[in-house]
C-alpha positions in Angstrom: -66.9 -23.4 85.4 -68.9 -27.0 84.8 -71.6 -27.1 83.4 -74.3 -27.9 85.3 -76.6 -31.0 83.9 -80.2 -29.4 83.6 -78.3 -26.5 81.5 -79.1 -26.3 77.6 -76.9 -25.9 75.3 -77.8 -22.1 75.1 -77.7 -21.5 78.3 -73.7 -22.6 78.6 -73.1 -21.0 75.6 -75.0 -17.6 77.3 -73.1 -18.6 80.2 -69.4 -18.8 78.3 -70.0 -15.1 76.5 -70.9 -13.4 80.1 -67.9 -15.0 81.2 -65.7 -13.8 78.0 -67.0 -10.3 78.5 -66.0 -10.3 82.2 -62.6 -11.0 81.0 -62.7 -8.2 78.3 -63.9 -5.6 80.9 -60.6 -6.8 82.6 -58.5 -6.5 80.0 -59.6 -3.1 79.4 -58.6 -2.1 82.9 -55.1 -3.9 82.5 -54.2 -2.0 79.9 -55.0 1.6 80.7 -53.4 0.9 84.3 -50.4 -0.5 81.4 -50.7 2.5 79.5 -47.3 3.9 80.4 -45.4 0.6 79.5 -44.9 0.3 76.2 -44.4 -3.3 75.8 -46.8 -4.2 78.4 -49.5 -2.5 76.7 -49.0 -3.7 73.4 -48.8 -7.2 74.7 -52.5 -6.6 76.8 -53.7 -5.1 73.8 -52.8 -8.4 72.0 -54.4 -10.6 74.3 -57.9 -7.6 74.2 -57.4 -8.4 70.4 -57.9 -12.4 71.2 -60.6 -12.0 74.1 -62.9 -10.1 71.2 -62.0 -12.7 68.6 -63.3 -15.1 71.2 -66.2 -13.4 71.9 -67.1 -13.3 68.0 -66.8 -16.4 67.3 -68.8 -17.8 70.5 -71.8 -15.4 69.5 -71.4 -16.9 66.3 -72.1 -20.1 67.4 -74.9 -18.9 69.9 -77.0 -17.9 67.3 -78.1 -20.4 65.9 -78.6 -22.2 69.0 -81.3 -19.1 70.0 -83.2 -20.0 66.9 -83.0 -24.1 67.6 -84.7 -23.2 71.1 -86.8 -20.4 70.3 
């Protein structure tokens, strides 16, 4: 998604973690529907492993943007 002009930095930060989390809850779903398949699970579970990496790292960098605007 653009960013919109009028949005601070914050908010497309808050905006990038809801989207991140959306994808997590998917990934979840993928891989217990996977659960059966072996190497389909393992990979899913890779990429769950990467989506919370993600989401780490972008809260990371929200912080301190929370107490810039705060």
């Amino acid at each position: 998604m653009i960013a919109s002009v009028n949005e601070t930095p914050l908010e497309v930060a808050t905006r990038h973690i809801a989207e991140a989390e959306q994808r997590w809850d998917r990934q979840i779903d993928l891989i217990a529907k996977l659960a059966r398949n072996g190497k389909a699970h393992t990979a899913a579970d890779e990429r769950l492993l990467e989506i919370r990496a993600t989401l780490r790292i972008a809260r990371a960098q929200q912080a301190p943007l929370r107490d810039f605007e705060g």
